[in-house]
N, C-alpha and C positions, 0 to 999 in steps of 0.2 A: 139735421141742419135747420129744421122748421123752428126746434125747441127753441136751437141759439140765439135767432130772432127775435124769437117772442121775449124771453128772457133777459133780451138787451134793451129791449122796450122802455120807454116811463115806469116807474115804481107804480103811477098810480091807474096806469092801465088796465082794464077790465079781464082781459082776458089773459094778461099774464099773472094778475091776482090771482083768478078761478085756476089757474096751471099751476100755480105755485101751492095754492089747498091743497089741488087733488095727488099732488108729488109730494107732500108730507102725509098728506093722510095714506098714501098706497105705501111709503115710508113707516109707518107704524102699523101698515096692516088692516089696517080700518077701513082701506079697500078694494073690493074685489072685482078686478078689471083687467082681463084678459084681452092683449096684444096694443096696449095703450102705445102711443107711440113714443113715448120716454124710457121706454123700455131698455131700450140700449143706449142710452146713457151711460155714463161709468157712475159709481156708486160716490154717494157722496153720507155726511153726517149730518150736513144742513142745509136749508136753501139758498142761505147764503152762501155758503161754498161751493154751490152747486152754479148760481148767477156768475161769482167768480171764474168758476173754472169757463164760462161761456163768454166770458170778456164784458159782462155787463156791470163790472163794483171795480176801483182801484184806481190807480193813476192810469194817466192815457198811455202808457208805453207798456205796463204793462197790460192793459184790454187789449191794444192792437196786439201784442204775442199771444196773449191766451184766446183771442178770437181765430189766428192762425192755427194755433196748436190743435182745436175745435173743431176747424173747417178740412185739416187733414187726420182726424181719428175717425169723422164721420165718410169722407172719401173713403177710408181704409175698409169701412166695414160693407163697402160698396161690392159685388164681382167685377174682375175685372175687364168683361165687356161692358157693363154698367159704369164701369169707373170711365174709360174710351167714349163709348155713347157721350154721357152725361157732361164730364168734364174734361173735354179733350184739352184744352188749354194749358190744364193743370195735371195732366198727364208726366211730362216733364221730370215732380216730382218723385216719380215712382222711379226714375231713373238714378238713384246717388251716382256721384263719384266714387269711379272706379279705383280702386288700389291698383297697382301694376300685375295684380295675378287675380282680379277678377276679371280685366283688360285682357289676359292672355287667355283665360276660360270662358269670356263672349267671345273672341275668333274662333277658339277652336269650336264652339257651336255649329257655326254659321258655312255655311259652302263658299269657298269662294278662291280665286287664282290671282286677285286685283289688289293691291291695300294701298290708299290714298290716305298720306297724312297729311294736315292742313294745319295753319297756323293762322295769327295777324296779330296783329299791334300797332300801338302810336307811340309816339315817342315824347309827347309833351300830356299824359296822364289823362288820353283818350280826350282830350277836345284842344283844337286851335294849333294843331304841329301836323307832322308827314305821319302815315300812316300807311303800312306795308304788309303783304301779303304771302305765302308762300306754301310750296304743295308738292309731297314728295310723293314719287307713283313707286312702288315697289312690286315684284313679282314673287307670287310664293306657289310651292309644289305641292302643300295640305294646310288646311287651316289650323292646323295648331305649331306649324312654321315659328320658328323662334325671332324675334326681332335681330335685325342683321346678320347676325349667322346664316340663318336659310332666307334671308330676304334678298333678292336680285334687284337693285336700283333701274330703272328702263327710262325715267322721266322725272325733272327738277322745274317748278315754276315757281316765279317767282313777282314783282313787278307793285308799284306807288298806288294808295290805291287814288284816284282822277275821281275830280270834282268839276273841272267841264263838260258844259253838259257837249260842247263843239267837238271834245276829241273823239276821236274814231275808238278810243281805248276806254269810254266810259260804260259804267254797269250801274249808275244809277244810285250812285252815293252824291247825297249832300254835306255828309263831313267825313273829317277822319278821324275816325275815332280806334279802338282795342274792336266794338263791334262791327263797323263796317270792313275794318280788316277779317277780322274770322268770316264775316260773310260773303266777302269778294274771294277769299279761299276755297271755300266750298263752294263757290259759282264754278270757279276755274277747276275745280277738280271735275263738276259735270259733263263739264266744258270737252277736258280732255276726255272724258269716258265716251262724249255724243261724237266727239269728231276725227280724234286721234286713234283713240283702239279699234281697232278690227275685230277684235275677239266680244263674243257675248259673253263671254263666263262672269257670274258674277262676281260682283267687286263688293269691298269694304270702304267706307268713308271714316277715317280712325281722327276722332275731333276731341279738340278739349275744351270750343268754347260752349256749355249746354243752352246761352243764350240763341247762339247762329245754327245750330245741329236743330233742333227746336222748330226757327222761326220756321228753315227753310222744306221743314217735314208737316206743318200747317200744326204745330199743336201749342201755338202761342196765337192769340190775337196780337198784332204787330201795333205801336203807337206813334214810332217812327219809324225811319229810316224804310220805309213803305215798299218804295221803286225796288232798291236790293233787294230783297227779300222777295217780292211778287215776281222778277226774273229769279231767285235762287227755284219756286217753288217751281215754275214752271220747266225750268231745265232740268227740275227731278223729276216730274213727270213724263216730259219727254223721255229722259234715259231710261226710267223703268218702263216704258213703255216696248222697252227693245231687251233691256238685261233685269237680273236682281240685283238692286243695292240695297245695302246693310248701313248703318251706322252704328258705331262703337265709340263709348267714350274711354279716353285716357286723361290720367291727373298729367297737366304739363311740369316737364323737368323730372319725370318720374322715372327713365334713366330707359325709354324706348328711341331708339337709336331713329327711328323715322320721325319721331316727335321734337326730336333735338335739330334735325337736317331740317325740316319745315321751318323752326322757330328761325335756322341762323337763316333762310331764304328769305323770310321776314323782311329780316333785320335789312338784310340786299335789298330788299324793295324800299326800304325808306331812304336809298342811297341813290344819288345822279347816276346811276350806273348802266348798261345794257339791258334789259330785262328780258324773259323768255315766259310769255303769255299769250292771251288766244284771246280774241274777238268775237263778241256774240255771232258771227255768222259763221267761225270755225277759222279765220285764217289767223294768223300767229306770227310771234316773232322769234329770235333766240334759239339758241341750238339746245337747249334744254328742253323744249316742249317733244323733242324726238328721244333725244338722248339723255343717261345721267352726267350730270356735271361734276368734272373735279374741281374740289374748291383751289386747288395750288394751282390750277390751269386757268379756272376762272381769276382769280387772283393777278397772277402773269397776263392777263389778257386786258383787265383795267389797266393795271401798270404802264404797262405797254401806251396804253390810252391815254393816261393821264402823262406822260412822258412827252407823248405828241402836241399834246396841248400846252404842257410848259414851254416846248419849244416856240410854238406859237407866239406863245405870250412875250418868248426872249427877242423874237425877231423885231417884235412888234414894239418892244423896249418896256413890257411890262414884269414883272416881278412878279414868276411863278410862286409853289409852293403851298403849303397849310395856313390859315388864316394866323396871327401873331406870332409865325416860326422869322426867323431872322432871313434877311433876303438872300438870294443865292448868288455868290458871286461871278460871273461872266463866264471867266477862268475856268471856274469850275463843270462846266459842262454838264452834259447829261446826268454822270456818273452821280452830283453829290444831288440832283433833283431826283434819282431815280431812287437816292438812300432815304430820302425825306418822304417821297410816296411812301414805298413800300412798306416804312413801321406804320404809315397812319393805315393804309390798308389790309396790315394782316392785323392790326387792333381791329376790325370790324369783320373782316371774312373768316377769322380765328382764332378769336381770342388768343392771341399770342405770339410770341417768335415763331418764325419756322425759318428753313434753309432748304435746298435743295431746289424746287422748282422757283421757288421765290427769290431765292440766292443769294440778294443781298439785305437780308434781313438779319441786324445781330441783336437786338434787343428790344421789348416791348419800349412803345413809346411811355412815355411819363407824364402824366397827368397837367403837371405844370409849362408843361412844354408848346398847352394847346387851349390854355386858359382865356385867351384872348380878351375883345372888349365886347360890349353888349350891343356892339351893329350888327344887324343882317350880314350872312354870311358869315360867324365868325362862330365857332366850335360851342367856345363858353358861351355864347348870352344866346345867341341867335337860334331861330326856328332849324335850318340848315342842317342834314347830317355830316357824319363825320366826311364821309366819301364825297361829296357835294362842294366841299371846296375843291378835292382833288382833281376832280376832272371839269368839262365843258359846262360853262353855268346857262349856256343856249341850248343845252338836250332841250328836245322838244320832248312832253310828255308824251 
């Protein structure tokens, strides 16, 4: 790493001059110098290409890649306690992204009876929108347990991630972004492991964001988002101080049945909805932090909610319903408020029509149906999720 320095140096530097003789002359043979430290270098034909490959000749885009390229062949040649000591930061990289059956051949490694999968996201391109969280606890009988086939649901969280620093539900985010979601994820999966399970057996943390799995394991120096992270690390420590925890990375959307339940819990947390999460001191809300949640019962249960609240509104002589839906006539009662919920709620709780628990659900809502204007609160323009119009706009967070 010393050479790539030196050789990034001024041209007219003295001792990147003398380095550059004495690496053509050991080049031609002419001399003889035993464990020089250019040694492991990769071979080159000239010195100039040898400057290049170290990001010292070219345009700037490509120096900053080939000084990257440089910096990780020299790591490579490092042991890998050497690579840990030296460069814990950049540890990280020795981890790629997983395929889905290199994902199923790290669990079955590792010991463990626990699998937390964890998600988050924003909804307005990680800066200046709602920002949600979510975190699937599953139970398995051997580690090499199949995704939902032998996986037992026991625990679903979910919940906004809060930017007060006043609410009692705050973790120490100053914005909301895709990362302060994946790292309020993994806070809450500790969460539930320090307060909720009874059981020591170790557990799995099954993550996809490598930025928040990282911060909260100390092998990033952190430049923001500080507070989150300094509680992620510390609630790891605590937990491993009583169990093993593991982290395992998964590609998201890669067709693992906990990694798809976390992402739509998510998606519920950037929604005015009930939420089921825990409190730094362990207490909690939501019948989810106990139990797994059905989404057609979860579903049936906003409905319900937002059903209460249109009434509200009609006593009160306001005009329920979805932001630019046409108003609902008096006459019509519950019944045609309860049909206008329900497609805008199973477009969010599941992607799609459903019937049975839902009931009166006949068909995915339409796109144009909910295009609205660009004020606050209104589907199309506004910050607002889709669920956010449908129920109480006074939840407290």
């Amino acid at each position: 790493m010393w050479l790539g320095h030196i050789l990034r140096d001024k041209p007219g530097d003295r001792l990147r001059r003398d380095l550059l003789r004495n690496i053509e002359l050991d080049r031609r043979g002419e001399l003889n110098v035993v464990g020089c430290f250019w040694a492991d270098a990769p071979a080159s034909d000239s010195n100039d290409d040898l400057v290049q490959m170290v990001g010292g000749a070219g345009p700037m885009e490509e120096r900053r890649d080939a000084k990257r390229r440089w910096k990780r062949e020299c790591i490579d040649l490092l042991s890998k306690p050497d690579q840990l000591r030296m460069f814990p930061s950049h540890h990280w990289k020795l981890e790629r992204a997983n395929t889905r059956a290199e994902t199923l051949a790290k669990l079955a490694e590792v010991e463990h009876s626990i699998r937390i999968y964890t998600d988050g996201g924003c909804d307005d391109s990680g800066e200046g929108g709602i920002a949600g969280w979510g975190a699937c606890v599953v139970h398995v009988e051997r580690p090499d347990a199949q995704p939902e086939s032998d996986e037992t649901p026991v625990a679903d969280l979910w919940g906004r991630v809060v930017l007060d620093r006043r609410s009692e539900w705050f973790q120490g985010c100053a914005r909301a972004t895709n990362n302060t979601g994946e790292l309020t994820g993994i806070a809450q999966a500790l969460l539930w492991l320090l307060h909720i399970d009874e059981d020591m057996d170790p557990a799995v943390i099954v993550y996809d964001s490598m930025y928040a799995a990282n911060m909260v394991q100390g092998r990033w120096q952190p430049k923001t988002n500080l507070e989150v992270i300094e509680q992620g690390v510390r609630l790891l420590a605590k937990v491993r101080a009583r169990r093993v925890v593991h982290f395992v990375h998964s590609k998201g959307h890669s067709g693992f049945w906990g990694n798809d339940r976390a992402d739509q819990r998510a998606d519920w947390g950037k929604c005015d909805v009930p939420y089921s999460r825990l409190r730094a001191g362990g207490a909690s809300e939501g019948d989810g932090v106990r139990n797994r949640v059905d989404e057609n019962e979860e579903a049936s249960r906003q409905l319900a909610a937002k059903a209460e609240a249109d009434e509200g509104r009609r006593v009160a002589g306001v005009t329920g319903g979805v932001a630019g839906a046409e108003p609902v006539e008096e006459d019509a009662g519950e019944e045609a408020a309860a049909d206008a919920g329900a497609a805008a709620t199973a477009a969010v709780l599941g992607g799609g029509a459903r019937r049975g628990a839902l009931g009166r659900i006949d068909e995915e809502m339409e796109d144009g149906d909910h295009s609205g204007g660009a004020g606050t609160g209104e589907w199309g323009g506004g910050s607002l999720s889709p669920l956010s119009n449908l129920l109480s706009p006074n939840r407290a967070v």
